[in-house]
Backbone as CSV, one residue per row, in Angstrom:
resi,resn,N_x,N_y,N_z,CA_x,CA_y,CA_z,C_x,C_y,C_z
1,UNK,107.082,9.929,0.218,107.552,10.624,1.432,108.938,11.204,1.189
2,UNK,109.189,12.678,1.853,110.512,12.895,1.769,111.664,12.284,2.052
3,UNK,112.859,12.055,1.712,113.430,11.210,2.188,114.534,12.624,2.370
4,UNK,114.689,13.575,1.581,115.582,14.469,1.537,115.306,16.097,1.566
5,UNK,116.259,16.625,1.216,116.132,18.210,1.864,116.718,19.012,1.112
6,UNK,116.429,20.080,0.259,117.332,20.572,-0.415,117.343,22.528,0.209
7,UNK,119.187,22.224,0.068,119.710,23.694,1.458,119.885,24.393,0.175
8,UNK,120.182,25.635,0.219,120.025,26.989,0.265,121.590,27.278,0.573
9,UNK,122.309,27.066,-0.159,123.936,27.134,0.137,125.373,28.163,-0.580
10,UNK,126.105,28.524,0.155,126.640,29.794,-0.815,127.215,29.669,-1.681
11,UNK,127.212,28.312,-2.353,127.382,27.778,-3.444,126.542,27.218,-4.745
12,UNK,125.125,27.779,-3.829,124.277,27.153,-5.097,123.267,26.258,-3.865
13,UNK,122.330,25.635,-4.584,121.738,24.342,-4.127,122.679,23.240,-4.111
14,UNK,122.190,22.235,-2.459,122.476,21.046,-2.440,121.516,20.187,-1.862
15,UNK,121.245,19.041,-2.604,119.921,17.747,-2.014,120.813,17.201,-0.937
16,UNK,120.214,16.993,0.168,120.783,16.217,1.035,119.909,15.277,1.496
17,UNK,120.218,13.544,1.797,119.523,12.797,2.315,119.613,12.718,3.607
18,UNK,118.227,12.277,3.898,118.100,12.336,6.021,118.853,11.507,6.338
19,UNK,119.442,10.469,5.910,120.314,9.346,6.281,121.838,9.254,6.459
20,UNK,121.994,10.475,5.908,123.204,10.988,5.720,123.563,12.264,6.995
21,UNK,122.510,12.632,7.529,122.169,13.903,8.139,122.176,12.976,9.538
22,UNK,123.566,13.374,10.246,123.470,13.117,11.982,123.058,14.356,12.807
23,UNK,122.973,15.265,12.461,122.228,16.399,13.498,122.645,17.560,12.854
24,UNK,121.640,18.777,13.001,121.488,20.208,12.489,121.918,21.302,13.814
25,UNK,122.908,21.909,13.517,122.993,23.208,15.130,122.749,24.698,14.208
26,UNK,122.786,25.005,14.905,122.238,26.787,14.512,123.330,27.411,14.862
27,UNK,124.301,28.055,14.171,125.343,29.228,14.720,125.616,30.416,14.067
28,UNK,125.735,31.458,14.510,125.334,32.474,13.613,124.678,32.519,12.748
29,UNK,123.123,32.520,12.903,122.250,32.897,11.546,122.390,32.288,10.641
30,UNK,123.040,30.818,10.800,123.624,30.087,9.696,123.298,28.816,10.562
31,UNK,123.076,27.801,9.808,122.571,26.626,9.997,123.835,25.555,9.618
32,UNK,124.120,24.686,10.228,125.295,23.790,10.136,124.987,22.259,9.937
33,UNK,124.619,21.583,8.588,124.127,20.366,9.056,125.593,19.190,8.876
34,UNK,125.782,18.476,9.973,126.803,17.398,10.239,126.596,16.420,9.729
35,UNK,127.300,15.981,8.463,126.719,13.839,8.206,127.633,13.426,8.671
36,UNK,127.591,12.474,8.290,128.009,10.709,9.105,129.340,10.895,8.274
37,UNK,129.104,11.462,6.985,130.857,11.477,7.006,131.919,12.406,7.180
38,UNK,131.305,12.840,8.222,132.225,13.589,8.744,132.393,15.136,8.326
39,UNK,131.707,15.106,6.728,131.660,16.747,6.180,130.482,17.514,6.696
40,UNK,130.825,18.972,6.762,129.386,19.628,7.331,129.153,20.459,5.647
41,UNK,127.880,21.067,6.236,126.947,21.575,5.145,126.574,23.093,5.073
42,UNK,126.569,24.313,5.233,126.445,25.213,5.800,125.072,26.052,4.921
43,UNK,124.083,26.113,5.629,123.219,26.172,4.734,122.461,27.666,5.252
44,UNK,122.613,28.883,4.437,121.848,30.442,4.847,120.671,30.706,5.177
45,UNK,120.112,29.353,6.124,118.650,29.614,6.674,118.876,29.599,7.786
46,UNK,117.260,30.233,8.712,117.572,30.088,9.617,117.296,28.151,10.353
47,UNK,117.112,28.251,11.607,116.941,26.739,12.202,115.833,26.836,12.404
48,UNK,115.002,27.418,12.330,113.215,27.525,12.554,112.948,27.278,11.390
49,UNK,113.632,27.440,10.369,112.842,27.273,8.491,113.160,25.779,8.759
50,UNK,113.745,25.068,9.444,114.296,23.772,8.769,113.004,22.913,10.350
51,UNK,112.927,23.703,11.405,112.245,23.039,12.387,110.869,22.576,11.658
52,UNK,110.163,23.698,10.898,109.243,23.680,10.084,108.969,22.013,9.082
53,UNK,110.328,22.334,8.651,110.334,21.450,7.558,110.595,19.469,7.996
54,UNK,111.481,19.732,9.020,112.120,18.710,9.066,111.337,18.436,10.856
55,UNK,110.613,17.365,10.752,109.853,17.364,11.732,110.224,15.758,12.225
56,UNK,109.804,15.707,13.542,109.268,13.855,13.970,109.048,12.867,12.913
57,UNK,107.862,12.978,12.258,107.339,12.515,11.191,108.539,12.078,9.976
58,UNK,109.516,12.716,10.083,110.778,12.930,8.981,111.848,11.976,10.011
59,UNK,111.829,11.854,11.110,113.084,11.191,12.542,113.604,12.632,13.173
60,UNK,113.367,13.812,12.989,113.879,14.589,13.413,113.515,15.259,14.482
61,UNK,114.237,15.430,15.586,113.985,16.095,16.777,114.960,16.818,17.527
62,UNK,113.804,18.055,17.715,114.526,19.304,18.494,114.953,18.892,20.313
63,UNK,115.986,19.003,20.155,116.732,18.322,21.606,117.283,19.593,22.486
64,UNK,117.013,20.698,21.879,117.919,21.628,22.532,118.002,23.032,21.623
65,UNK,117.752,24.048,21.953,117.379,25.445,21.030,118.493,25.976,20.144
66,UNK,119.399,25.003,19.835,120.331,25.593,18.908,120.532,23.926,17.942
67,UNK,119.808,22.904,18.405,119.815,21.184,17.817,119.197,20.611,17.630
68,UNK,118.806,20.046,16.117,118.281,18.944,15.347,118.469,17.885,15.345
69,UNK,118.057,16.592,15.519,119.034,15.371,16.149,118.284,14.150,14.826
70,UNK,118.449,13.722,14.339,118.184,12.967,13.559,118.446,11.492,14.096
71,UNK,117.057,11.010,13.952,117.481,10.143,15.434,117.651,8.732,14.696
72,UNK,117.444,8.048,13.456,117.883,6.720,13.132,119.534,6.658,13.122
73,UNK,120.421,8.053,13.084,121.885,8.466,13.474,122.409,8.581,14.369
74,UNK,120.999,8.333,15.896,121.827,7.736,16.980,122.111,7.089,17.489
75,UNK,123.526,6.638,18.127,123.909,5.907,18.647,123.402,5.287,20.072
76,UNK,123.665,6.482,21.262,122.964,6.033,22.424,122.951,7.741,22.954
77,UNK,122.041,7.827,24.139,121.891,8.423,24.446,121.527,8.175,26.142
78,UNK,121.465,9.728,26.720,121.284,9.610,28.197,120.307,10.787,28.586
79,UNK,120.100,11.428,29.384,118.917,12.217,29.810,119.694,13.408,29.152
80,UNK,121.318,13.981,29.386,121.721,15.013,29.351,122.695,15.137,27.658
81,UNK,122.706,13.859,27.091,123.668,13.999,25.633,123.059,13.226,24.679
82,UNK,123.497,13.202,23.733,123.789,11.974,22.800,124.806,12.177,21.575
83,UNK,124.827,10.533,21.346,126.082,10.608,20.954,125.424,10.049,19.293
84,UNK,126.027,10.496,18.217,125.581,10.093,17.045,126.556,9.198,16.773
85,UNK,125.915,7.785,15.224,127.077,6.708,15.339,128.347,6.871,14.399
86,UNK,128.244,8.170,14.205,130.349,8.646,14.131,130.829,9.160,15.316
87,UNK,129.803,9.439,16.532,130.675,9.653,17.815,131.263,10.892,18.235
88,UNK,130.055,11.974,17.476,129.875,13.255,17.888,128.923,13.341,19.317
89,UNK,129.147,14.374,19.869,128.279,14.450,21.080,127.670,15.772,21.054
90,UNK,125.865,15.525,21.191,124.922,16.473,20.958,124.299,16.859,22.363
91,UNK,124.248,18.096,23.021,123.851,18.297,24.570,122.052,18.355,24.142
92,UNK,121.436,17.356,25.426,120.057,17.652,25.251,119.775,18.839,26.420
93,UNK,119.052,20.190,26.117,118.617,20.746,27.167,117.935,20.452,28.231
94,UNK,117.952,21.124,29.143,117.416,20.815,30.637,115.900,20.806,30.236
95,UNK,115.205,19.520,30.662,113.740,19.675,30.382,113.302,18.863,28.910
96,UNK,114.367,18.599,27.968,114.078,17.831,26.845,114.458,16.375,27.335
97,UNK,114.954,15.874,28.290,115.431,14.199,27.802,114.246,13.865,28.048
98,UNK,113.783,13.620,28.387,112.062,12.829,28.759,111.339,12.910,27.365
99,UNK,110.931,13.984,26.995,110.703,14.232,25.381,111.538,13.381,24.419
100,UNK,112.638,13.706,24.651,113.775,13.060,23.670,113.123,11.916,23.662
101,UNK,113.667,11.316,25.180,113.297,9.677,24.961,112.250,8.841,24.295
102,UNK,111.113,9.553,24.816,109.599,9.158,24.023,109.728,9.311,22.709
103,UNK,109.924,10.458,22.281,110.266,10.541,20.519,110.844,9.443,19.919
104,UNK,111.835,9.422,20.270,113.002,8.285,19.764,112.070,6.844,19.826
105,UNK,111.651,6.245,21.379,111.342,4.742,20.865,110.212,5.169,20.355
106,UNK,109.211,6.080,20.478,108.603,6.099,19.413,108.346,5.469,18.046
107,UNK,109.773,6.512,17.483,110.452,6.494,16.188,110.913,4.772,15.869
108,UNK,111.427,4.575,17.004,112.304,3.359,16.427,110.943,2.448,16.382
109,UNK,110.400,2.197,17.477,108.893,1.247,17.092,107.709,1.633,16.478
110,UNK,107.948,2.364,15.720,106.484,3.249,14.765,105.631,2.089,14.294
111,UNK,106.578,0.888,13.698,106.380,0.357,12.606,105.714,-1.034,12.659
C-alpha cells in the first residue's frame, strides 16, 4: 500500500510520506502541502490531480474546495474547523462536517 506521494516540484521531484503530510490547500494553480514540521511543499499540480490520487482509502479527506485534511494529523475537530496536531487551523465548508465526521471515525476504527 502507498504510504507516500511523489510531487512534481520546481526543484525537481520530492517523495513525501502521508505521515508527515497535515493537510493539502490549493492556491494559485499551485498546490501547497503543510507537514507537521512546520515546512510546506509547493508542488505544480493541480488539487484535483492529488484528489484523484490521495483518497479516504490513503486517510485523506476533502473538507472544503480548496482542502485536503489528512486525518491520522488531526488533532480535534468541530462541525466548522480543525485543528491539526502542530495547531494549524483548517476551515471545513458549509455542508462537509457531517461527512468529515463519518470519514474520520471511520478512519480511526477501520481496523
Amino acid at each position: 500500500e502507498a504510504d507516500n506521494i511523489v510531487l512534481k516540484t520546481a526543484f525537481g521531484y520530492q517523495k513525501l510520506y502521508f505521515h508527515d503530510i497535515e493537510y493539502v490547500e490549493a492556491q494559485n494553480k499551485r498546490v501547497i502541502f503543510f507537514l507537521r514540521t512546520g515546512k510546506t511543499v509547493k508542488a505544480a499540480e493541480s488539487l484535483h490531480s492529488f484528489e484523484d490520487r490521495l483518497c479516504a482509502d490513503d486517510g485523506f479527506f476533502k473538507c472544503h474546495r480548496s482542502y485536503l485534511v489528512y486525518m491520522p494529523n488531526v488533532d480535534n475537530f468541530s462541525m466548522t474547523e480543525i485543528i491539526t496536531k502542530s495547531g494549524r487551523s483548517i476551515p471545513i465548508a458549509r455542508g462537509y462536517g457531517k461527512a468529515f465526521k463519518e470519514a474520520y471515525f471511520a478512519f480511526v476504527f477501520r481496523d
